[in-house]
C-alpha angles and dihedrals in degrees: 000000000000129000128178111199122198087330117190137189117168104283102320091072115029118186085310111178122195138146129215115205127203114261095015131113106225111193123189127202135195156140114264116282090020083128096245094135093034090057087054088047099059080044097051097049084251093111130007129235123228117301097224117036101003095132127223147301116194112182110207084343112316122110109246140202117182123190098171145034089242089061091059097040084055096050087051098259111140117182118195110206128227089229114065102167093044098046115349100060139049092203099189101058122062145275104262097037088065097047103056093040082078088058092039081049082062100049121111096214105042090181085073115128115236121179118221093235077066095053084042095066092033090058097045093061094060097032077061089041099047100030091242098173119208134146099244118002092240082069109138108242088238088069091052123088128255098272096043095048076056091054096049088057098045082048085058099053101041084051088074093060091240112185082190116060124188116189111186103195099329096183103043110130091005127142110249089252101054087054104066083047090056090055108044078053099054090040082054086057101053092043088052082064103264123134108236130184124204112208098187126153087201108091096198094063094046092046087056104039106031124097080196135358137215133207125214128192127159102013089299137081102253098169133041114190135181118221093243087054098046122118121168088228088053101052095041083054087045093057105027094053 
């Protein structure tokens, strides 16, 4: 579905190559600052590759530039950031008002007036899907723990009906419980047909949720695994040399 070919941004992304598959959990591993987000970045419109000689993206076979975030979310590309409380929540507003702001960020007249009895009975239905627990439904996210405010902001990117899925460390500063949710979600995903890639810095949860994984070290991929050749040894090398 997606393939980045010699990809390039300044120094953080350097003639990196990679390929994302439908129904395939892609999970990709590295040391801080190895360039992995920045790579779905670039993919996602969040950040542009270099003008001249910034290779290319095609997405199911069609060559691809996106400037924005909007481009991607119209082509069905959702990221979900590592950072919910910088940049994946507003935490003073409600649950349901997240939420559908990921549906209003596909529309293609934003100027569209929505009531919020109408966010309200879109929401429920994904607070239901993904177990996310409140009090009262018109709870501020701020109120909510660390795995339902991730939730919140997974629900707001599925609203939008991606077939390409980015996760960016979906279980950081999640409750033990909540994480095993999160991937038995994710693994639903793949298996519905999506292509999903898992950024994690933590090797124990790529080892258990990818169908492949790869390694990225330098601003590039330097290492492409399948499960049944993974060994933790063998992707710290990978990453580290």
């Amino acid at each position: 579905m997606l393939a980045l070919e010699n990809v390039s941004m300044g120094k953080a992304v350097r003639s990196a190559t990679m390929s994302v598959f439908s129904g395939q959990i892609t999970g990709m591993f590295g040391l801080v600052g190895a360039g992995r987000t920045e790579m779905m970045k670039i993919a996602a419109g969040i950040l542009r590759r270099d003008f001249f000689h910034g290779g290319r993206i095609r997405l199911n076979g069609e060559a691809v530039r996106f400037n924005v975030p909007r481009s991607a979310v119209a082509r069905r590309i959702a990221y979900i950031t590592e950072d919910r409380k910088l940049d994946g929540l507003f935490d003073t507003m409600g649950i349901a008002q997240n939420i559908f702001l990921g549906k209003l960020a596909k529309r293609s007249n934003p100027a569209s007036i929505v009531t919020m009895a109408q966010a309200r009975r879109t929401a429920a239905g994904w607070i239901k899907k993904l177990g996310i627990r409140t009090i009262r439904q018109n709870a501020k996210v701020v109120d909510l723990s660390g795995g339902n405010q991730q939730k919140v902001v997974i629900a707001k990117g599925l609203i939008q009906a991606p077939e390409l899925i980015i996760f960016d460390e979906p279980t950081r500063g999640v409750d033990v419980g909540a994480i095993a949710e999160i991937h038995s979600m994710i693994q639903e995903l793949a298996d519905a047909g999506a292509a999903v890639v898992v950024i994690s810095s933590y090797l124990p949860e790529i080892l258990a949720i990818s169908d492949r994984i790869l390694v990225a070290r330098q601003g590039r991929v330097v290492e492409e695994l399948s499960i049944e050749d993974a060994m933790e040894e063998k992707i710290m090398y990978a990453a580290v040399h």
